[in-house]
N, C-alpha and C positions, 0 to 999 in steps of 0.2 A: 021173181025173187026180189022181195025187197030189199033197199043198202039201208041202214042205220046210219045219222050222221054220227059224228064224232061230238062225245060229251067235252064241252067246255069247262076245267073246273079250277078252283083258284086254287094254288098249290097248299093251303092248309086243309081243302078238301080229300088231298090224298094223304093225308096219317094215317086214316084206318088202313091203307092199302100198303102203304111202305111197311107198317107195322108187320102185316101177312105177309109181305116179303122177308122181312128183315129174320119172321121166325122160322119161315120154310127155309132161308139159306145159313140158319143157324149162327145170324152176325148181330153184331148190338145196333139197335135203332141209333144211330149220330146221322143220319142223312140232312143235310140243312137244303132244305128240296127247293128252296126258291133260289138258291142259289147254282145249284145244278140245273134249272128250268133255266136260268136265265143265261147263263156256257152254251146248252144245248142250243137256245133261240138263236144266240150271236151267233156260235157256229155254223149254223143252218142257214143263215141270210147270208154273212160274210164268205163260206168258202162252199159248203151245199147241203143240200138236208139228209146225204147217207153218209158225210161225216158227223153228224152231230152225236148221233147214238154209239159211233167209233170213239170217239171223243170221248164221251162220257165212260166206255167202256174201259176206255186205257186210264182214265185219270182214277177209277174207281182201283184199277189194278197195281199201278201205283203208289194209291195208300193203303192198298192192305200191305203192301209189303214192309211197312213204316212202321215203329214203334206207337204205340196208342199216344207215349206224351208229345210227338210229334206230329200227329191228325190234326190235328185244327191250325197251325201255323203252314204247315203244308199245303190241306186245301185250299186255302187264301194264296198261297203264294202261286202253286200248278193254278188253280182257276184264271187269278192276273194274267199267267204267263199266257196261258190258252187263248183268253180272250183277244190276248193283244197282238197273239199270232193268226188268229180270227181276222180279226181287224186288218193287218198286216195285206192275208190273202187275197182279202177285197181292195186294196189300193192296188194291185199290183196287177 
């Protein structure tokens, strides 16, 4: 059995794909994906790599619960907060 490596791809390579996500879970396309790619990275080096996708999971659950004129100030401010409790776990 062969293993397939893992495709490398630059985060504007996945729109066509967020798009098929965003319409199978019936949500409006806003994911600003370099931005979640780069939470998940730091998470993943800073505290370990089966938090990272936890991480993203709670922080996505978090703004749906949000009013839409508060998304975009939110995820900047939960991403900061994330990253620098990221940060945090690896000095410690």
């Amino acid at each position: 059995m062969s293993q397939e490596s893992p495709r490398h791809l630059p985060p504007e390579a996945l729109d066509g794909w967020m798009a098929e996500v965003a319409q199978l879970l019936e949500i409006e396309e806003t994911v600003d994906i370099g931005a979640v790619l780069d939470l998940t990275r730091d998470v993943a080096h800073d505290v370990a790599r089966p938090a990272a996708p936890l991480t993203t999971f709670a922080l996505g659950l978090a703004l749906g619960r949000l009013p839409d004129d508060q998304y975009e100030a939110k995820f900047t401010e939960f991403q900061n907060a994330l990253t620098r409790l990221a940060a945090e776990q690896k000095e410690s």
